[in-house]
Structure formats: C-alpha cells, structure tokens
KOLMAR-966266 format. One record per residue (C-alpha): residue in three letters; x, y, z. Coordinates in nm, 2 decimals. Layout:
BEGIN
<pase r="ALA" px="X" py="Y" pz="Z"/>
...
***
This chain:
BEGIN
<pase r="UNK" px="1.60" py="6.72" pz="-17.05"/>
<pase r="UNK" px="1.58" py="6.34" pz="-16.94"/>
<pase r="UNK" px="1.93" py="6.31" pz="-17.21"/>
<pase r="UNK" px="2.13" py="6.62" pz="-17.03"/>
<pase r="UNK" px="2.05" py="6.47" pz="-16.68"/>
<pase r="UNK" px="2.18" py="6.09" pz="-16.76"/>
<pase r="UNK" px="2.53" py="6.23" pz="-16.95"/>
<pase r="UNK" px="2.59" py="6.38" pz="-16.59"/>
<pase r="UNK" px="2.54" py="6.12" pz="-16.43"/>
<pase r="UNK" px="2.79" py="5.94" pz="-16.65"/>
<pase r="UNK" px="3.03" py="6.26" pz="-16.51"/>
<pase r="UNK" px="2.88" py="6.18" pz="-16.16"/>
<pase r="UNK" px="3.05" py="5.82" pz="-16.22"/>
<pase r="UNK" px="3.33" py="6.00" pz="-16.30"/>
<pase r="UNK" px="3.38" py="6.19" pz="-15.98"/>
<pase r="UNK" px="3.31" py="5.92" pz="-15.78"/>
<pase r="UNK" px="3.54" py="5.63" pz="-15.93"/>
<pase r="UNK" px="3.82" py="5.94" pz="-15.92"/>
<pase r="UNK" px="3.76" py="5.99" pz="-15.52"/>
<pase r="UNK" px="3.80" py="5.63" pz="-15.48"/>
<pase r="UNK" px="4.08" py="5.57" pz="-15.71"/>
<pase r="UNK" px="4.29" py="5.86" pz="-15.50"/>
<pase r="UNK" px="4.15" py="5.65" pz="-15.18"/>
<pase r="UNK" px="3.93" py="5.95" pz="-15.03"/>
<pase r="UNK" px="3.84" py="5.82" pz="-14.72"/>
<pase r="UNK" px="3.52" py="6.03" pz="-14.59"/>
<pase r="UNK" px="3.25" py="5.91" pz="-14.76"/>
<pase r="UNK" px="3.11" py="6.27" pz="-14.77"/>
<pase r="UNK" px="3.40" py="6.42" pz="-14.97"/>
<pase r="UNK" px="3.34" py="6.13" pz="-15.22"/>
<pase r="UNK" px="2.96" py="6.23" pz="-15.28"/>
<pase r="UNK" px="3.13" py="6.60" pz="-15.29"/>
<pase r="UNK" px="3.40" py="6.56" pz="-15.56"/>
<pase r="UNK" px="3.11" py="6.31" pz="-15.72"/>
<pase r="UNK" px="2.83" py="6.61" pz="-15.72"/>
<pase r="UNK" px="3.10" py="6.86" pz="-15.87"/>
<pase r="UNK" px="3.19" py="6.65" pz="-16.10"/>
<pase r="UNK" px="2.81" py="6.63" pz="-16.22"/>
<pase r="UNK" px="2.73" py="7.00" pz="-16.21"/>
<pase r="UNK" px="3.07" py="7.07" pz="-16.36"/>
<pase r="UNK" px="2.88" py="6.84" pz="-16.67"/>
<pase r="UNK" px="2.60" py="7.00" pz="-16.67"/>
<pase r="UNK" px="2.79" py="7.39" pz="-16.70"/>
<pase r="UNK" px="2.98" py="7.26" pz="-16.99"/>
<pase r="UNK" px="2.70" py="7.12" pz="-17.14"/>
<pase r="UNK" px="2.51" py="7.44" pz="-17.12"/>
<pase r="UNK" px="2.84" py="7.66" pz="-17.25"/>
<pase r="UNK" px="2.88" py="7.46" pz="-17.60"/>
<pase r="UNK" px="2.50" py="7.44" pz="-17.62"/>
<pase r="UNK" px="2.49" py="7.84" pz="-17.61"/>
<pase r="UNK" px="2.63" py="7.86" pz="-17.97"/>
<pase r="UNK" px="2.31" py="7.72" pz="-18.11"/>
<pase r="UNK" px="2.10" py="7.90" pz="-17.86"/>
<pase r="UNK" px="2.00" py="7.61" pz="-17.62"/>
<pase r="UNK" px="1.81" py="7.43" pz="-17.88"/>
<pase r="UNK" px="1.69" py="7.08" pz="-17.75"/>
<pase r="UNK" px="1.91" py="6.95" pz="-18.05"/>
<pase r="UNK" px="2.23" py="7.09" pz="-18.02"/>
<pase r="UNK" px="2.18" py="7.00" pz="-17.59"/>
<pase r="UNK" px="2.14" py="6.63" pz="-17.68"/>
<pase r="UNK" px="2.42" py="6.62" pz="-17.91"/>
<pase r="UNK" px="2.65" py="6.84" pz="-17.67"/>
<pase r="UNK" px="2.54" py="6.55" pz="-17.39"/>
<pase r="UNK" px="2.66" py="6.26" pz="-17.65"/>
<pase r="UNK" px="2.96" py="6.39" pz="-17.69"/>
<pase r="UNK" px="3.05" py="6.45" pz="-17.34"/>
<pase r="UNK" px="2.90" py="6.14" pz="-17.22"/>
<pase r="UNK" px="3.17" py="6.00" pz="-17.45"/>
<pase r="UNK" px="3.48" py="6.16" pz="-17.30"/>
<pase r="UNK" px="3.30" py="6.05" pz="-16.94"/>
<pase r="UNK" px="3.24" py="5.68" pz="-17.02"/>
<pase r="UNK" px="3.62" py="5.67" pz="-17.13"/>
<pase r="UNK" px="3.74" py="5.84" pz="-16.84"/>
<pase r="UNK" px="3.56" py="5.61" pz="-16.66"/>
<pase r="UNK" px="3.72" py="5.33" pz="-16.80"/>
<pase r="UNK" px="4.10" py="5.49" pz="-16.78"/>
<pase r="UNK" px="4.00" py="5.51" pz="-16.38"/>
<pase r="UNK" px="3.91" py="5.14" pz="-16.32"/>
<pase r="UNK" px="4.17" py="5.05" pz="-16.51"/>
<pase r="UNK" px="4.49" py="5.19" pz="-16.33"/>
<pase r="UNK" px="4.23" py="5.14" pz="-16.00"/>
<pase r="UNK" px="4.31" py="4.85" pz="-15.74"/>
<pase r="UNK" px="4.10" py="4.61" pz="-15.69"/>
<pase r="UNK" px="3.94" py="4.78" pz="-15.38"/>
<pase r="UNK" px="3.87" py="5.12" pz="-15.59"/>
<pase r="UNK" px="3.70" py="4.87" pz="-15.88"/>
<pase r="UNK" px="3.48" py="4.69" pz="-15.63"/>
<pase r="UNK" px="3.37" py="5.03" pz="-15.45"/>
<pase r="UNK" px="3.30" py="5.20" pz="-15.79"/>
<pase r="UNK" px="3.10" py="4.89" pz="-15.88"/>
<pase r="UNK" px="2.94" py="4.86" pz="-15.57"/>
<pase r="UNK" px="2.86" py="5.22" pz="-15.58"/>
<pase r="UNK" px="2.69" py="5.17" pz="-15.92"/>
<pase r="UNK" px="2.44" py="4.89" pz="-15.84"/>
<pase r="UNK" px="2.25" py="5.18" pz="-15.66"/>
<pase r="UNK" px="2.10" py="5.10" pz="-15.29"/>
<pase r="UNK" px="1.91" py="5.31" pz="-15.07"/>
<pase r="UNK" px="2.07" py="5.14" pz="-14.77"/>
<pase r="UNK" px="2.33" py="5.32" pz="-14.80"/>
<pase r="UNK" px="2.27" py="5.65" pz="-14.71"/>
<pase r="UNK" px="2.27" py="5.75" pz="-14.33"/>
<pase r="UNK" px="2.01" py="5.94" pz="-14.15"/>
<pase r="UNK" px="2.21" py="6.27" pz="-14.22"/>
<pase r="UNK" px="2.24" py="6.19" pz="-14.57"/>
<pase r="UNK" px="1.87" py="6.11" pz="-14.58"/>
<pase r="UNK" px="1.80" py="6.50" pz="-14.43"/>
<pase r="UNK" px="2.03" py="6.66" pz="-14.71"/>
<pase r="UNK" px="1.86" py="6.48" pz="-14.98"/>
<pase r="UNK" px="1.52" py="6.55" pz="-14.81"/>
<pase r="UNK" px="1.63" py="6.94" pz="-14.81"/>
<pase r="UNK" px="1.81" py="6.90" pz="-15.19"/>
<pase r="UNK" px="1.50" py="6.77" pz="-15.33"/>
<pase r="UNK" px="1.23" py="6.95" pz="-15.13"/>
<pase r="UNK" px="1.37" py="7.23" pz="-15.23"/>
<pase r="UNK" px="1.39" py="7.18" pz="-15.57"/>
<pase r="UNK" px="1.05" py="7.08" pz="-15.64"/>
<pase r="UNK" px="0.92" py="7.35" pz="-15.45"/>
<pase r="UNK" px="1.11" py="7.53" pz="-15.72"/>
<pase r="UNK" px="0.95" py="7.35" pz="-16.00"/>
<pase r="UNK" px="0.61" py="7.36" pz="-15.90"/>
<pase r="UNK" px="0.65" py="7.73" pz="-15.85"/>
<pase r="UNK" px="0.75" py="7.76" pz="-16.24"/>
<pase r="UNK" px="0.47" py="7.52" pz="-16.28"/>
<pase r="UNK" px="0.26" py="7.83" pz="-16.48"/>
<pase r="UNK" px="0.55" py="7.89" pz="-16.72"/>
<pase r="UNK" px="0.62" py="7.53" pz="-16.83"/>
<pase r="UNK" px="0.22" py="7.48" pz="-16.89"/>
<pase r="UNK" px="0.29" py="7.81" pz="-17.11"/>
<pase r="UNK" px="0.59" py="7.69" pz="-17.29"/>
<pase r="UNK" px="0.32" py="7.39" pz="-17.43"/>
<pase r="UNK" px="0.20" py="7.65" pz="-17.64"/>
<pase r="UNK" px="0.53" py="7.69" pz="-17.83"/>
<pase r="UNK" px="0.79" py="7.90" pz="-17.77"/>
<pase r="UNK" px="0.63" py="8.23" pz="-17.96"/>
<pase r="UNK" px="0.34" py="8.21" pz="-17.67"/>
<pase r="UNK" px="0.53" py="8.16" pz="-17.37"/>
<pase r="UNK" px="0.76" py="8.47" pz="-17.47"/>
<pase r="UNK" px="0.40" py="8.64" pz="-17.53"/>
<pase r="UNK" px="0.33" py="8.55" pz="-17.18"/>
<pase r="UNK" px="0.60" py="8.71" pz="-17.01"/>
<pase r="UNK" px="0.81" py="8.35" pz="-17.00"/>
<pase r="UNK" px="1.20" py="8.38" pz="-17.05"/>
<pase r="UNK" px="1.23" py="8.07" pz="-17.26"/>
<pase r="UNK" px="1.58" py="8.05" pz="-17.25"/>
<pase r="UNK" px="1.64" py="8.17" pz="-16.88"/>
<pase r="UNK" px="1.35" py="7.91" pz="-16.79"/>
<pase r="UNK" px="1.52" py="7.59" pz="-16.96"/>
<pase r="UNK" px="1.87" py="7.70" pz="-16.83"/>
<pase r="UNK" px="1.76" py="7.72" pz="-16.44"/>
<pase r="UNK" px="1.50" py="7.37" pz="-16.50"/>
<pase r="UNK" px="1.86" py="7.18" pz="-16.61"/>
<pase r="UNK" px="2.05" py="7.30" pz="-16.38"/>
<pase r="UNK" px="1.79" py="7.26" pz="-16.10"/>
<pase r="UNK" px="1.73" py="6.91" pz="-16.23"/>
<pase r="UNK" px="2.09" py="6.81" pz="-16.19"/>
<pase r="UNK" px="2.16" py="6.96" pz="-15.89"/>
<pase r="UNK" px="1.88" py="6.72" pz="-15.72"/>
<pase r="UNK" px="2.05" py="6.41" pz="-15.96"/>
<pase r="UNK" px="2.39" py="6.50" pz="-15.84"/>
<pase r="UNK" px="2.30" py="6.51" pz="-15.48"/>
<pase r="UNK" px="2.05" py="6.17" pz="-15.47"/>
<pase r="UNK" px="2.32" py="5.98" pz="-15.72"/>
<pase r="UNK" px="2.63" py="6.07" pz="-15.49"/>
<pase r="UNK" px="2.47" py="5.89" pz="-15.21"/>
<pase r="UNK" px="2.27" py="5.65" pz="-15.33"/>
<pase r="UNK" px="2.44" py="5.52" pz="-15.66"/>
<pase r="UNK" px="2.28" py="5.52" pz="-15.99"/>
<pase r="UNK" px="1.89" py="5.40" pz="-15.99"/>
<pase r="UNK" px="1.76" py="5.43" pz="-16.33"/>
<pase r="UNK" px="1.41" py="5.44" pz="-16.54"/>
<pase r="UNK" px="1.23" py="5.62" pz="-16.24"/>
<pase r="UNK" px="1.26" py="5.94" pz="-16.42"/>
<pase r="UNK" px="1.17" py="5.74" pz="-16.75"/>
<pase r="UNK" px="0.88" py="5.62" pz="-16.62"/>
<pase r="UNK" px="0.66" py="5.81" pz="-16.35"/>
<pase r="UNK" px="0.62" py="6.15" pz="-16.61"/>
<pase r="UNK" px="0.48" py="5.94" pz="-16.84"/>
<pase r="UNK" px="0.24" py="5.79" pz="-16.61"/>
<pase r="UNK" px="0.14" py="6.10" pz="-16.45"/>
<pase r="UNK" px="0.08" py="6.25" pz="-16.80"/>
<pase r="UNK" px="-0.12" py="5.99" pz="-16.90"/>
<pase r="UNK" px="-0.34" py="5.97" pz="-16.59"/>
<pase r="UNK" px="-0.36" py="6.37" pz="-16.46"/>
<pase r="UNK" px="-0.24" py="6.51" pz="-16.81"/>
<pase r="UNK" px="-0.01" py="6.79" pz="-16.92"/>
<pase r="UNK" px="-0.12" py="7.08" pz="-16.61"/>
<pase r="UNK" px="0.24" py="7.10" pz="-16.41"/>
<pase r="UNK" px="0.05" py="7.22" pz="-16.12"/>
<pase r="UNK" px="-0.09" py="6.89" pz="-16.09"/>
<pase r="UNK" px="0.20" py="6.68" pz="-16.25"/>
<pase r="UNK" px="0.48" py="6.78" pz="-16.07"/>
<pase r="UNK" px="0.39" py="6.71" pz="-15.73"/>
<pase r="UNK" px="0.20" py="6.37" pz="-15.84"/>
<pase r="UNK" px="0.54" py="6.29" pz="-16.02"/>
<pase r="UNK" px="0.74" py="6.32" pz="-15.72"/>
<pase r="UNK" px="0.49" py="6.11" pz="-15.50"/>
<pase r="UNK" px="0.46" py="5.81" pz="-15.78"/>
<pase r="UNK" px="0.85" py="5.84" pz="-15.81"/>
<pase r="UNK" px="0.82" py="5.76" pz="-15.43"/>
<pase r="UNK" px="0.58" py="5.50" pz="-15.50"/>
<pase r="UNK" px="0.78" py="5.33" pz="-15.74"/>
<pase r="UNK" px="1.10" py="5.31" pz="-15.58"/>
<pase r="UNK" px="0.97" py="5.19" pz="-15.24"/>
<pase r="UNK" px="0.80" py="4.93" pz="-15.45"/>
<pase r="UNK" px="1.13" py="4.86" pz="-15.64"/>
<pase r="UNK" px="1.32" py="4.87" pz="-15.30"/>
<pase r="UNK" px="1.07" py="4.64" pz="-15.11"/>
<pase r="UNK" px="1.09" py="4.38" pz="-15.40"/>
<pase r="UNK" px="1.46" py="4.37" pz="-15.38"/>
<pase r="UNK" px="1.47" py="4.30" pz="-14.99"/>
<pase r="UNK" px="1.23" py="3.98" pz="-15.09"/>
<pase r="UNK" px="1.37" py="3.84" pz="-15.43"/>
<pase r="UNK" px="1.72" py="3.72" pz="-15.29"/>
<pase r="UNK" px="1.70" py="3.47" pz="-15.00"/>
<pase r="UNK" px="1.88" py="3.64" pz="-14.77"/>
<pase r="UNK" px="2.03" py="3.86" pz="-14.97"/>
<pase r="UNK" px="1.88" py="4.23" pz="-15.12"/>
<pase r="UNK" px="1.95" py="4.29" pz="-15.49"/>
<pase r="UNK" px="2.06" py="4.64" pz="-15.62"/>
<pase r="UNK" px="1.76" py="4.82" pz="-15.64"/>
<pase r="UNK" px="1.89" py="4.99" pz="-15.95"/>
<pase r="UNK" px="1.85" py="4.64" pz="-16.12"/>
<pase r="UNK" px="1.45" py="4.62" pz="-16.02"/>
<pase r="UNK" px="1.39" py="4.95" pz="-16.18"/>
<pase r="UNK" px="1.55" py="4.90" pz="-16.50"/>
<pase r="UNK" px="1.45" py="4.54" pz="-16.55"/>
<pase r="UNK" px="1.08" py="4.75" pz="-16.46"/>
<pase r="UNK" px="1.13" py="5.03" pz="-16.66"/>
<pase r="UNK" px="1.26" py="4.89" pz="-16.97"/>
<pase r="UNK" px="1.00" py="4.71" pz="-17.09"/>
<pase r="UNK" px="0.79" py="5.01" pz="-17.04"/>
<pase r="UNK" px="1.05" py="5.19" pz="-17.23"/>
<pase r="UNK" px="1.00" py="4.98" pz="-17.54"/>
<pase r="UNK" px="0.65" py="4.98" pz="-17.51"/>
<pase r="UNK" px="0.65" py="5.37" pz="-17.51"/>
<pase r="UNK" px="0.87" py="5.37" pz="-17.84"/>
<pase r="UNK" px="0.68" py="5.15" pz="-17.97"/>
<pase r="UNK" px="0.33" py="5.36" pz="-17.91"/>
<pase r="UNK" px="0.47" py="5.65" pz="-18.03"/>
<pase r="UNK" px="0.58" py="5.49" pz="-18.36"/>
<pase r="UNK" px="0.22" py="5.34" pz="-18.42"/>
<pase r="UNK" px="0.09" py="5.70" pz="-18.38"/>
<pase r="UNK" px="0.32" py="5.80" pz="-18.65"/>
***
C-alpha cells in the first residue's frame, strides 16, 4: 500500500531530523535511528489497523492519522533545531544519490535484492489475490498474513533506501503503472520489470539533474516529482473518464 509506505516515510523524516537535532555524529547511526523510526510507523500502523481486520480502508486512514502526529513532530524538531540541524534535515530531504558511500551502496544492494527476491517469490499469491479475496483463500493464500509481510517488506526496503539517500518521490507512483500497462497484471513478470524501469527512471532522473544546473546538480527528488506529477494527474484523470 503506496499510502502506508509514504506516512513512514513522513516517520523516517522524523528519525532523521531527531538524530540531527541531538547532533548524532556518525552518519550511520542517523540512517539507524531514521529506519527505526520508519518500521516503528509501519508496526503501529498495522496494530490500530488489526481492529478492522487489515482492511485497505481502515490502513489508509490509520496512515492519515499518523502521518499527522509525524508532520507535527517534524515541525516541533526544526523548530527548537539550530540552524545546522535545519539545513541538514533539509538537505537530507532534497534526496541525492551522491550521497551514499560505496558501503552504503552494498547494504541497499543486499536490502533491496533481498526483498524483491521475496516478492517475486509471492509473485503466485498476489496474481491469486486479483481474483478477490474468497479465491485466494480457496487457493491456499493467507490474505491477511500475505498483506502484513508485503507492508512490512515494503517498508523495510523504503526505510533503508530513504535513510541514505533522502526522500525521492513518484518513482513508486509511476513505474507500476507503467509496467501494468505494458506487461499487464502477471507479478511474475511485473515485479522484476518494475524494479528494472524503477532503475531506468531514476538514472534518467539522476542524469538530468547532473545537466540542468550549470555547474551545479539539482536534487534528484525534484526531477522525479516535477516527472511524476503530471503523470499523476493524468492517471486520476483516466480513471475518472472510465468512471
């Protein structure tokens, strides 16, 4: 769920402006408290969503509210921060995948390898759970267990890529709904070709912001949302002409 993923985030900002606020010097216990922060999000999410059974509804709505107590903790921390904490925070925002170091690079190759390795091997179940619920329970598919390990697998490799490389948005947005429109709804055949165009698109998005500025590289979270919102729109728009 696109929705659970982006409220922690929102706690992974919170993590990270709290490490620099207390003036945590190694940059790997910063992207630590940042990650715990997120998975902490994602837990509590899950905890107030189990009173309604983990419907997609009550997720969303659990994720609004929380991402509301985040957005104003955020804002408490900057606040009381000096102006060193607000400019790292804000730095930290802008996403940039020159930051990360070559053993950062080999923890999120292993983080994210890993996990969609994972996905791909539940590939069978989600193309079941297209079905409806009632058929993928038919099938053998533990609905619930099945959405509870995708969220938290899914946040897991958000928490670790965001925590080094700041927030880069839309690339999630977009690159599912292109794969689904070119290759169509079989997971064995979208997950993998949604990782690779999620490549694509942020080398692209990277390369452009190296060539833009003259002399300067733009925050390559900036290219992929000025990219992926106007694909957003066009999306919503589709979907309410098919209505």
């Amino acid at each position: 769920n696109l929705s659970l993923i982006a409220f922690a985030g929102g706690f992974l900002t919170v993590g990270h402006n709290l490490a620099d606020v207390t003036k945590v010097a190694n940059p790997y216990a910063v992207s630590a408290v940042a990650f715990v922060f997120a998975v902490g999000s994602v837990l509590l999410t899950l905890g107030l969503s189990r009173l309604r059974n983990f419907s997609s509804n009550t997720i969303v709505l659990a994720g609004i509210a929380i991402g509301a107590v985040w957005t104003a903790g955020t804002t408490l921390l900057q606040f009381f921060a000096t102006d060193v904490g607000i400019s790292a925070a804000v730095v930290w925002s802008f996403g940039d995948l020159g930051r990360a170091t070559m053993k950062q690079v080999y923890i999120l190759l292993a983080v994210v390898g890993a996990g969609a390795i994972a996905f791909w091997i539940l590939s069978w179940r989600y193309n079941a759970m297209l079905a409806g619920d009632p058929v993928a329970k038919s099938l053998g598919v533990n609905v619930t267990l099945l959405r509870i390990a995708s969220l938290l697998i899914a946040s897991l490799i958000t928490a670790a890529c965001v925590s080094f490389l700041g927030v880069i948005g839309f690339v999630g947005i977009i690159c599912p709904h292109v794969v689904k429109k070119i290759w169509g709804s079989n997971h064995v055949v979208a997950i993998p070709a949604t990782v690779l165009t999620g490549s694509l698109l942020l080398l692209v998005a990277d390369t452009i912001s190296r060539t833009v500025g003259s002399g300067t590289a733009l925050p390559v979270g900036a290219i992929t949302s000025l990219l992926g919102a106007p694909f957003f729109l066009a999306m919503l728009l589709t979907a309410k002409e098919r209505r």
